[in-house]
C-alpha positions as CSV (number, residue, x, y, z in Angstrom):
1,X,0.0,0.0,0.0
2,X,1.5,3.2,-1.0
3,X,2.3,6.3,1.7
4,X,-0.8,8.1,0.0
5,X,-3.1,5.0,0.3
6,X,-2.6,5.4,3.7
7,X,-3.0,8.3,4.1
8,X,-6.7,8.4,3.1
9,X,-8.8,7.1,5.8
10,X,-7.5,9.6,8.3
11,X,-8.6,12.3,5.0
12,X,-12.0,11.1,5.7
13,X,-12.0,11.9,9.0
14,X,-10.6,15.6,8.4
15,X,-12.4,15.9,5.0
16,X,-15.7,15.1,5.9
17,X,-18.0,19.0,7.0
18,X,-21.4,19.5,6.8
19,X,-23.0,20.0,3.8
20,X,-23.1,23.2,1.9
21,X,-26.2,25.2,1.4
22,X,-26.8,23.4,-2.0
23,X,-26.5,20.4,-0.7
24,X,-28.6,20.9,2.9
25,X,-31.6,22.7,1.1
26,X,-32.0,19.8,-2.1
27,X,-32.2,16.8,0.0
28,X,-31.0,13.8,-2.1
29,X,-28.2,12.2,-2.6
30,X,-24.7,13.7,-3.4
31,X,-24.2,15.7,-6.0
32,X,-21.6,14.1,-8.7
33,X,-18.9,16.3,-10.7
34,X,-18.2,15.8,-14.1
35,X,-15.0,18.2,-15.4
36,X,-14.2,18.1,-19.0
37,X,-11.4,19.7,-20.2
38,X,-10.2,19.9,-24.3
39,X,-6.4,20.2,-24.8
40,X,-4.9,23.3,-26.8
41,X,-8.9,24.3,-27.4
42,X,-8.5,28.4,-27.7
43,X,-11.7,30.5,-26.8
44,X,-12.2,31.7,-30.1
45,X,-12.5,27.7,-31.1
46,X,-16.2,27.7,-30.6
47,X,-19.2,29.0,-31.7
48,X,-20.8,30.2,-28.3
49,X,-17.7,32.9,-28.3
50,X,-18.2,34.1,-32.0
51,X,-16.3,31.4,-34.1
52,X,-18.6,31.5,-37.3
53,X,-16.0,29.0,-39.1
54,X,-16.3,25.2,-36.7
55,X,-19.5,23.8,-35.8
56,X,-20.0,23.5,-32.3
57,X,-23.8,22.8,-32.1
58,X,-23.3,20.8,-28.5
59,X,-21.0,22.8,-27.0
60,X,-23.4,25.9,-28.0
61,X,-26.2,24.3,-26.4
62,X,-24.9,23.6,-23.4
63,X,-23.5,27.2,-22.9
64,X,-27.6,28.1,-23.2
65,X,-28.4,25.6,-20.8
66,X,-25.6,27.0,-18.1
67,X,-23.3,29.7,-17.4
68,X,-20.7,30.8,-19.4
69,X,-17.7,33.1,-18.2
70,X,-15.9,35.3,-21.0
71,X,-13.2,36.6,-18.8
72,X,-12.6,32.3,-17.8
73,X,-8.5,31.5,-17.7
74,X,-6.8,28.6,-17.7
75,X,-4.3,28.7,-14.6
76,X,-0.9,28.7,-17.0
77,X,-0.6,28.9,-20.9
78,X,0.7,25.5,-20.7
79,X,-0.9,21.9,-20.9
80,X,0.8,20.3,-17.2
81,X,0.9,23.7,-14.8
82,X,-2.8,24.1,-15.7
83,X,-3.7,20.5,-14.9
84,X,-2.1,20.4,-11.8
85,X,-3.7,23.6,-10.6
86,X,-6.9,22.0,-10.9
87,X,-5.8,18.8,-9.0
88,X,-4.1,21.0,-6.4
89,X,-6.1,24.2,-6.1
90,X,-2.8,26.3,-6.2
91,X,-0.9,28.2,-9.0
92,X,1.6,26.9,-11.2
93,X,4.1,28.9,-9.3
94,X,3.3,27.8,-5.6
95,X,4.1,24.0,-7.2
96,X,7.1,24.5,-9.0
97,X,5.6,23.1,-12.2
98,X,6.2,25.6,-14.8
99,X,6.4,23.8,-18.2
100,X,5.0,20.6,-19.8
101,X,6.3,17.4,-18.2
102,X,8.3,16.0,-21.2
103,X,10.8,12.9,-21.0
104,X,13.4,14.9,-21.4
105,X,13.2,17.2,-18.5
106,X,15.6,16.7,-15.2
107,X,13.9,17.4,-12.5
108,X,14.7,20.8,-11.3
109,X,17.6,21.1,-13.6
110,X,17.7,25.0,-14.5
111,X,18.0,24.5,-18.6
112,X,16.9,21.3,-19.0
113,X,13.5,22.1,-20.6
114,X,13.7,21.3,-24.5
115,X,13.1,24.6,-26.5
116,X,10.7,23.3,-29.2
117,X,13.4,20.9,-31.0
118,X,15.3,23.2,-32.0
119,X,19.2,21.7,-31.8
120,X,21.3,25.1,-31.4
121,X,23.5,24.5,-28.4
122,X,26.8,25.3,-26.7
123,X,29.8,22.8,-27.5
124,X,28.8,20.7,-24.8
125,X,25.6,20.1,-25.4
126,X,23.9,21.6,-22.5
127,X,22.5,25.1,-23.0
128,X,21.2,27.0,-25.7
129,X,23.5,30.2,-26.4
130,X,20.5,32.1,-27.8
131,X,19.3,32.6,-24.6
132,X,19.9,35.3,-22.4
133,X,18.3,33.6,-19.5
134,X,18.1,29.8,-18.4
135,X,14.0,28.6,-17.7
136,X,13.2,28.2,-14.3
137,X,13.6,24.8,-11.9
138,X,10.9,22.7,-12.7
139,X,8.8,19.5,-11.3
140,X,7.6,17.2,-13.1
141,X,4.3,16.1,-11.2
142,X,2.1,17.2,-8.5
143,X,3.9,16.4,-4.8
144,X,2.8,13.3,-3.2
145,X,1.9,15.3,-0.1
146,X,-1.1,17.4,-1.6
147,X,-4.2,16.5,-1.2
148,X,-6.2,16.6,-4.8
149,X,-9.5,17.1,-5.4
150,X,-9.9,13.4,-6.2
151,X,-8.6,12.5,-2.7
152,X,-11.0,15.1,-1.2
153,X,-14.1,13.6,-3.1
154,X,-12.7,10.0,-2.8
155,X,-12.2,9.9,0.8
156,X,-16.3,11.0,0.6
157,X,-17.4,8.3,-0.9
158,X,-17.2,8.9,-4.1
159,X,-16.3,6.7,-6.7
160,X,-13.9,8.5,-9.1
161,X,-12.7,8.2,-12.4
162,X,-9.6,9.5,-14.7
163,X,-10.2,9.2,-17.9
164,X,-8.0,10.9,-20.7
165,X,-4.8,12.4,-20.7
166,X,-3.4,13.2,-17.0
167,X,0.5,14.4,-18.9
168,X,2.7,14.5,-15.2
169,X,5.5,12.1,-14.8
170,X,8.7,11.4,-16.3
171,X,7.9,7.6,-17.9
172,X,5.0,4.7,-17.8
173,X,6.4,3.6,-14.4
174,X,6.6,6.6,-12.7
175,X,4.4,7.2,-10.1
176,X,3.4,10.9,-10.8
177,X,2.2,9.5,-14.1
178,X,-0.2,7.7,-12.3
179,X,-4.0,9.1,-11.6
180,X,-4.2,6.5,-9.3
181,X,-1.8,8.0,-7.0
182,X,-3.8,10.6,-6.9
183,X,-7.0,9.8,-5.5
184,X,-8.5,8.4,-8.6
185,X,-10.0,4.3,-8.6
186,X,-10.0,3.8,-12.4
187,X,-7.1,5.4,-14.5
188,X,-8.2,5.0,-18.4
189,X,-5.8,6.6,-21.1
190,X,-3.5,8.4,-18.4
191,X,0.0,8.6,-18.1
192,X,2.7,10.5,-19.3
193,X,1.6,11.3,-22.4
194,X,1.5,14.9,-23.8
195,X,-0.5,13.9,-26.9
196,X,-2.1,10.6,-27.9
197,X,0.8,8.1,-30.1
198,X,-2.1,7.6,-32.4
199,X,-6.2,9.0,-32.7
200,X,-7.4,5.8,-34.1
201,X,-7.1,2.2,-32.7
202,X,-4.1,0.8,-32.1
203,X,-3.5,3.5,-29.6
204,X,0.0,2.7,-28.6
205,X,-1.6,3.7,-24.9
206,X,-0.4,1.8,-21.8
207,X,-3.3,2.3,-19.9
208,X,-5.7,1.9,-22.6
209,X,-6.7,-1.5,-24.2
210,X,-6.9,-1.1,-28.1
211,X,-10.0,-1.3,-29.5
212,X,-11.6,-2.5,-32.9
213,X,-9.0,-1.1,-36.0
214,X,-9.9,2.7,-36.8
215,X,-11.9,3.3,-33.1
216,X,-11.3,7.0,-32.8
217,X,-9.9,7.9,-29.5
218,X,-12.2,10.4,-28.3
219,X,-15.1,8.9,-29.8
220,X,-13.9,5.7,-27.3
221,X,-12.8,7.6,-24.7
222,X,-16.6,8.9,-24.8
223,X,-18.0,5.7,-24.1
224,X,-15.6,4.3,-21.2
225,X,-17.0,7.6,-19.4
226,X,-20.9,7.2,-20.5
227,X,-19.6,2.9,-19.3
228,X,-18.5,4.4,-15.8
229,X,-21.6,6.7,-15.1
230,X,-23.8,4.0,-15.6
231,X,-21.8,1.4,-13.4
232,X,-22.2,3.9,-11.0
233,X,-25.5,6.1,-11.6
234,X,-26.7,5.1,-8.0
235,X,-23.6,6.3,-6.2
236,X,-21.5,9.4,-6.2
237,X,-19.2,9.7,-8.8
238,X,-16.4,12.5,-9.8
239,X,-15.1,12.4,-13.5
240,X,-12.5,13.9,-14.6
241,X,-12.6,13.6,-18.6
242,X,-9.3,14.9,-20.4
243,X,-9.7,15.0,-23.8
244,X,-6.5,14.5,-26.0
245,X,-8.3,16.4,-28.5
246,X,-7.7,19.1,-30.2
247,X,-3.7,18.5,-29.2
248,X,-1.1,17.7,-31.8
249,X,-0.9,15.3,-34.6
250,X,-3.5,17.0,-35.6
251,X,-5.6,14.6,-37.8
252,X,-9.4,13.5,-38.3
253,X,-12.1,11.1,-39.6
254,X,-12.1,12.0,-44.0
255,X,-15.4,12.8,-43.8
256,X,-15.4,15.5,-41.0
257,X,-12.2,17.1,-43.2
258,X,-14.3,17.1,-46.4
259,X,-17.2,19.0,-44.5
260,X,-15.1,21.8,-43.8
261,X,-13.1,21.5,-47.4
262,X,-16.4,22.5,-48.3
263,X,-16.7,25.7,-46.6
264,X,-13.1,26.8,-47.1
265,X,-12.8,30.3,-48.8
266,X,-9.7,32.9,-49.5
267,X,-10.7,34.7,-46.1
268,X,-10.5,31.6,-43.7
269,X,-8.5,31.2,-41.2
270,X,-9.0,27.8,-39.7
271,X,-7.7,24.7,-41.2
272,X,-10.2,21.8,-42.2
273,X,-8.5,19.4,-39.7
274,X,-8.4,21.5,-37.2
275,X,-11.7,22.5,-37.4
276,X,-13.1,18.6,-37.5
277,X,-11.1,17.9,-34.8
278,X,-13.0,20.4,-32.8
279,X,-16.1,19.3,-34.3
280,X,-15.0,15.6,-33.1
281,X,-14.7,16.9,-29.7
282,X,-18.4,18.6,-29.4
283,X,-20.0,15.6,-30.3
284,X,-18.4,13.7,-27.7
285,X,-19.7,16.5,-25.6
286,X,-23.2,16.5,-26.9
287,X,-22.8,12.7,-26.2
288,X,-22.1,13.2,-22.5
289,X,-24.6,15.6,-21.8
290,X,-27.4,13.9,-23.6
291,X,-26.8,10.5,-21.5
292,X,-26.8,12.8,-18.4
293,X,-30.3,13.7,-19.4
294,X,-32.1,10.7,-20.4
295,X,-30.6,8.9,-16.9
296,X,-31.8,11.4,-15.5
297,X,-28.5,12.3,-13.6
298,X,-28.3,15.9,-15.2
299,X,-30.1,17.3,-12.0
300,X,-27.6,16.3,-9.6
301,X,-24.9,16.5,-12.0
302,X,-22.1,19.8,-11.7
303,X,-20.7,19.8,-15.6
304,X,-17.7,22.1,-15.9
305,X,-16.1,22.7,-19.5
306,X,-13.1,24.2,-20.4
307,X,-9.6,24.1,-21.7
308,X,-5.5,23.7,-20.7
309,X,-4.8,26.3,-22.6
310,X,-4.6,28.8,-25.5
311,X,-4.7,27.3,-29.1
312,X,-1.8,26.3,-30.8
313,X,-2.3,28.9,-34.1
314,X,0.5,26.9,-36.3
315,X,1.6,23.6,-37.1
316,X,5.5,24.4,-36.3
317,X,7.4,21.4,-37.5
318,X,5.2,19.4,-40.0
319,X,4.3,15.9,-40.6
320,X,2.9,13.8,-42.6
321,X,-1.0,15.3,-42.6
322,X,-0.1,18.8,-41.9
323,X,3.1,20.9,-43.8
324,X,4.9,22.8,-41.6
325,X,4.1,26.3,-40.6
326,X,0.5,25.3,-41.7
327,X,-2.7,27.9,-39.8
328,X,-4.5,25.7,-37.8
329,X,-6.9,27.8,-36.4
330,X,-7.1,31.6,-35.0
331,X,-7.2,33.5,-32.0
332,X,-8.0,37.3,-33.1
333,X,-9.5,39.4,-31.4
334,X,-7.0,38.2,-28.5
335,X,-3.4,38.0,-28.8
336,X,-0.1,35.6,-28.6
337,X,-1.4,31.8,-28.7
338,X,-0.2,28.5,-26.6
339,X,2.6,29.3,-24.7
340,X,2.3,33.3,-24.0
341,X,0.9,34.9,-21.5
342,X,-1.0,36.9,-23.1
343,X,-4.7,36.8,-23.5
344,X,-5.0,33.9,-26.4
345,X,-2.5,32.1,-24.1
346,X,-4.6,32.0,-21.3
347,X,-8.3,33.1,-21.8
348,X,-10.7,29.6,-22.5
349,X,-14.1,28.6,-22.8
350,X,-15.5,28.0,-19.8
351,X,-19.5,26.4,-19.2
352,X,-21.2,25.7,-15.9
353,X,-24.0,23.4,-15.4
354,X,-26.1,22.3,-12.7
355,X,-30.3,23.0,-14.0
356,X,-32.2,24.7,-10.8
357,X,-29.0,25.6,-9.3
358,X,-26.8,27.8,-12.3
359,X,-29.3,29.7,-14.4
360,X,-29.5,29.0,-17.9
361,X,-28.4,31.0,-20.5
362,X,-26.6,32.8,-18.5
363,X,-23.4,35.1,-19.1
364,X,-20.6,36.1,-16.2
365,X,-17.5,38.6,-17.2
366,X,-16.1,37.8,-13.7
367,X,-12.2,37.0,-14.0
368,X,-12.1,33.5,-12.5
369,X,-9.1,30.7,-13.2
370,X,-8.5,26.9,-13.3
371,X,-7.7,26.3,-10.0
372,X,-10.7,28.2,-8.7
373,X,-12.5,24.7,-9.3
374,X,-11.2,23.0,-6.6
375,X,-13.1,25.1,-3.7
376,X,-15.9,25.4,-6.1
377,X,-16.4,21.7,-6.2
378,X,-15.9,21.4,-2.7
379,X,-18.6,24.1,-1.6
380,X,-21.1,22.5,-4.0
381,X,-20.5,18.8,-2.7
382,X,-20.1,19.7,1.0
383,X,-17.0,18.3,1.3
384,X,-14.5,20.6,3.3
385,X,-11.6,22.2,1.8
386,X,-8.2,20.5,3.9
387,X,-7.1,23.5,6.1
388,X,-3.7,21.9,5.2
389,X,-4.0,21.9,1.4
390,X,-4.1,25.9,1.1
391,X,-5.7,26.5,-1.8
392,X,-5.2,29.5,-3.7
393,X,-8.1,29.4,-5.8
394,X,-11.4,31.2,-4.8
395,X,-14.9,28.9,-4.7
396,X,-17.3,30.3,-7.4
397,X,-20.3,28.7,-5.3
398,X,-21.5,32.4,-4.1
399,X,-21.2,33.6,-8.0
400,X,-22.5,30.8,-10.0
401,X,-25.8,30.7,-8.0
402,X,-26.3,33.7,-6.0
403,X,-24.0,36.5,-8.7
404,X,-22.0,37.7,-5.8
405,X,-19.1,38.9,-6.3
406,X,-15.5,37.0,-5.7
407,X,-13.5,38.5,-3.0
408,X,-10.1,38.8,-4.5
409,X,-9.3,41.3,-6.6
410,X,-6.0,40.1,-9.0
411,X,-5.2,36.8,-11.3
412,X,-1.3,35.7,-11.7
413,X,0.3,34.0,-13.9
414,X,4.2,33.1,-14.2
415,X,5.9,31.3,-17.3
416,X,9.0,31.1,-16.7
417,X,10.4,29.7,-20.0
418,X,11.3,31.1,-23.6
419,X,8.3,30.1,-25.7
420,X,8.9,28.9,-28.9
421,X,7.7,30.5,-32.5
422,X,4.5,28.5,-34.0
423,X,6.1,29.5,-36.8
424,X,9.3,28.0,-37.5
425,X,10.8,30.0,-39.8
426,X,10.9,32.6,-37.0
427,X,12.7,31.8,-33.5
428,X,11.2,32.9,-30.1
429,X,8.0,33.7,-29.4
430,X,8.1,35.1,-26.1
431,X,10.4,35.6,-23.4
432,X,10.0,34.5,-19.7
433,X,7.5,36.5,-18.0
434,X,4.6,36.5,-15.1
435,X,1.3,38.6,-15.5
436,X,-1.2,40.2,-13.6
437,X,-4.6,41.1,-14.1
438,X,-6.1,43.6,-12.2
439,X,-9.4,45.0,-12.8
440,X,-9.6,45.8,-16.2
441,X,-5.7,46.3,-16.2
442,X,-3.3,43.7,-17.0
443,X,0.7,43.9,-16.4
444,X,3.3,41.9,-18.2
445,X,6.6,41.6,-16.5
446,X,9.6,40.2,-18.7
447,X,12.4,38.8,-16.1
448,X,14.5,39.7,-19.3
449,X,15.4,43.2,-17.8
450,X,17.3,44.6,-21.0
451,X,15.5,46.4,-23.8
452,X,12.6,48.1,-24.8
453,X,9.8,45.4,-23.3
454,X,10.1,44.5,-20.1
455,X,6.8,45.7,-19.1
456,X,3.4,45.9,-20.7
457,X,0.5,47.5,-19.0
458,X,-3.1,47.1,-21.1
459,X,-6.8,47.9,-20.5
460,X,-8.9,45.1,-21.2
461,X,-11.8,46.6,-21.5
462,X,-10.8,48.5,-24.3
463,X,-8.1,46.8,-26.1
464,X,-8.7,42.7,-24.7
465,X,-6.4,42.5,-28.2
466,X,-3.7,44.3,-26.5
467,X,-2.2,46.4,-28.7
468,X,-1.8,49.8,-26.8
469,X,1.3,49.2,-24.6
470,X,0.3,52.0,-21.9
471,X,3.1,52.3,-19.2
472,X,4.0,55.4,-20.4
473,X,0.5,56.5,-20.0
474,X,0.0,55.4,-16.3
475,X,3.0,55.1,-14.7
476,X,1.6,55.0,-11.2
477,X,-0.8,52.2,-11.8
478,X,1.9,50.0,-14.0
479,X,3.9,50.8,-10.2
480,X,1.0,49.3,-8.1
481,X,0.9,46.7,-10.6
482,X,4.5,45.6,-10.6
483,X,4.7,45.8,-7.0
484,X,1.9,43.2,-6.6
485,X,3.0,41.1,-8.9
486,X,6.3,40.7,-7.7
487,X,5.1,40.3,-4.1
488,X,3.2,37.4,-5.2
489,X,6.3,35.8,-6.2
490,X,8.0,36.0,-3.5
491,X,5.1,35.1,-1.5
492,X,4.6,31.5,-3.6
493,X,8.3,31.2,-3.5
494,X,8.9,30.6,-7.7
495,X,11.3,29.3,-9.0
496,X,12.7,32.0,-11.8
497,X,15.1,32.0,-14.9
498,X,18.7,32.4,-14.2
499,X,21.6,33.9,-16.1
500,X,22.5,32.1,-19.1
501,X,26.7,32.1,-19.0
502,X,27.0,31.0,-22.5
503,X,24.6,33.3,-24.0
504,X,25.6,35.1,-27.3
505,X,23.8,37.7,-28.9
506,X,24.8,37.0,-32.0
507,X,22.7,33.9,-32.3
508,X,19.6,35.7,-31.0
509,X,17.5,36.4,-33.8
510,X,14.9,38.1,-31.8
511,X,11.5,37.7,-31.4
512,X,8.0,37.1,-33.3
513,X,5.5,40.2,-34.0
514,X,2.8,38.9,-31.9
515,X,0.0,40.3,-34.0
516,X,-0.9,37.2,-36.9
């Protein structure tokens, strides 16, 4: 029996508070949790956000039958720091997990993160010269010591359920690769995966037996979790459902391609693959939802939606479906992409669902992030937050049913790492840098502290494309703004770049324009 094992009958014990309001005033059983989250999915990938290009006919109709958040963020610009947030509850930053968890990082080995492939390096192999700064100490999973929301729910008597990618963990046989580690009872499709070895059947997927020749992964993926809720429609259940999709290789079924073919004209910006792949993803979603009704489980079901991250806008290296440096999809009116901190980096859709508890149709600009959702599920099951977990996050219970406001007042975010171009013809992206939003005011900080940007102050409200840099204008509140932000750093202890001793300017070719 592992250390966490152990650990989880005297959870129950500490876990276990009387029931929220939701749950005291409606009487019946428990209420489950169902969390869906795509991978790479940007917010301007669907139609309930203005998308006129994909079809997203499920995902539209369950924004009408829920609450939808147009200010919603994903806690890092990243696939693993935002997937840990959720399990955790804390930022990125607090848990030292500040890139995706790839095979080749080292642990907290300042450098070690692989730059996008590209092969430029000192004599010895170790650093790229380009740089002027090393990325941060990373982790490569969540701690064995927090307690996740799956322990929390589990140690409540829920039955719970991973199924989809879960992308911590060095290899197969490590243990952070492992849902199971982490409160869940059934692991399906997790591991260390960042994106699925193969969308149709045989998957190439440890934890995933292969199915029929040409099964489509998220089409089976949809059925082991419509399987699950029905072995387990008379108890409480929590599933979390990780999509692969939209992640890279980006392929799909002919005949969803040819659909969009169809509708391709000069002005388009979204590639007919991409665009399936998205439309693969909503059915599965119309799927889910329409089994929650007809069981009848929809009214004492919480249904979250949302996404890792920002959309990956190009195809960088090429394969044997897509040609390199091939649009994918688009993220105007926001801008950057996957990867940067600014808003297409970070802002995603986000639904809420729970009929006679969330109104319908119903539209929230409140700023809220991923790892608000581990307090928020808590307060809506009854299940006590651990006083020794510290969450960071802020429970949207009081919002989502009563509109009240939140009680903090700023969003961080801290990316410690040179992102690299979607485009590869170009180098860099982006530089290392943390944000703040504040308000309707947002503060970029570069930790490169040399040059013309190292900070970027915008008003959201009027220009959520960022294009009016406006330090210059309001000094004093870029001030308040920078002092907050960096106070928050030192508060969650991150870890930050470092010097780069090999760095040579003459290999620095600079960065990307980020308007596309």
């Amino acid at each position: 029996m592992s250390k966490r094992k152990m650990m989880k009958p005297v959870l129950f014990l500490i876990l276990i508070a009387p029931f929220a309001l939701f749950a005291k005033e409606a009487q019946h059983e428990k209420l489950n949790v169902i969390f869906m989250i795509a991978d790479d999915l940007g917010w301007m990938d669907v139609g309930f956000n203005g998308n006129k290009f994909v079809e997203t006919p499920n995902l539209d109709k369950l924004a009408s039958e829920g609450m939808v958040f147009t200010n919603g963020y994903a806690s890092g610009p990243l696939c693993s720091p935002t997937r840990a947030a959720f399990h955790t509850g804390k930022s990125p930053a607090t848990m030292g997990i500040n890139v995706p968890v790839t095979k080749g990082l080292k642990g907290k080995t300042p450098g070690a993160y692989p730059m996008g492939g590209d092969k430029l390096k000192t004599k010895v192999g170790q650093r790229d010269i380009r740089h002027r700064l090393l990325p941060a100490y990373t982790n490569t999973g969540i701690d064995p010591q927090e307690v996740t929301i799956a322990d929390c729910l589990q140690s409540a008597d829920y039955v719970t359920a991973s199924i989809g990618k879960w992308h911590m963990g060095l290899s197969h046989s490590d243990p952070k690769a492992d849902p199971r580690e982490y409160g869940y009872d059934i692991n399906i499709a997790g591991g260390d995966y960042h994106g699925p070895p193969s969308w149709f059947s045989p998957y190439r997927i440890h934890s995933l037996k292969n199915g029929p020749k040409g099964e489509h992964l998220t089409e089976r993926l949809t059925r082991e979790a419509i399987n699950f809720m029905e072995e387990n429609k008379d108890k409480p259940f929590f599933l979390y459902l990780p999509y692969y999709q939209v992640h890279s290789p980006h392929g799909a079924r002919e005949e969803y391609i040819k659909k969009f073919d169809h509708k391709q004209t000069p002005d388009s910006k979204m590639n007919s693959i991409y665009a399936a792949m998205v439309m693969h993803l909503d059915e599965s979603v119309g799927l889910i939802n329409d089994y929650l009704k007809k069981s009848g489980l929809d009214k004492n079901t919480l249904l979250i939606f949302s996404s890792d991250n920002g959309p990956l806008v190009y195809q960088r290296a090429g394969n044997q479906v897509l040609p390199r440096n091939t649009r994918l999809t688009f993220a105007e009116p926001l801008r950057g992409w996957k990867g940067s901190v600014y808003e297409a980096g970070t802002r995603v859709p986000y639904i809420f669902k729970l009929p006679g508890v969330i109104p319908a149709n119903s539209i929230s600009q409140t700023p809220i992030i991923t790892h608000d959702l581990y307090a928020t599920i808590c307060e809506f099951t009854g299940v006590a937050v651990p006083e020794e977990q510290k969450v960071e996050g802020e429970s949207l219970f009081p919002l989502l049913t009563q509109s009240k406001a939140l009680q903090r007042t700023s969003l961080f975010w801290h990316n410690p790492k040179y992102s690299w171009s979607l485009n590869s013809d170009i180098l860099w992206a982006d530089r290392p840098a943390c944000a703040i939003r504040k308000g309707k005011y947002k503060l970029i900080y570069y930790f490169e502290r040399k040059g013309e940007r190292t900070l970027e102050l915008y008003d959201l409200d009027n220009d959520q494309g960022e294009t009016k840099n406006l330090v210059s204008d309001l000094p004093e509140k870029a001030l308040e703004l920078e002092t907050e932000l960096l106070a928050w750093l030192d508060q969650t202890q991150a870890w930050k770049p470092i010097d780069n001793p090999d760095y040579d300017a003459k290999y620095d070719s600079g960065y990307i324009p980020k308007r596309h």
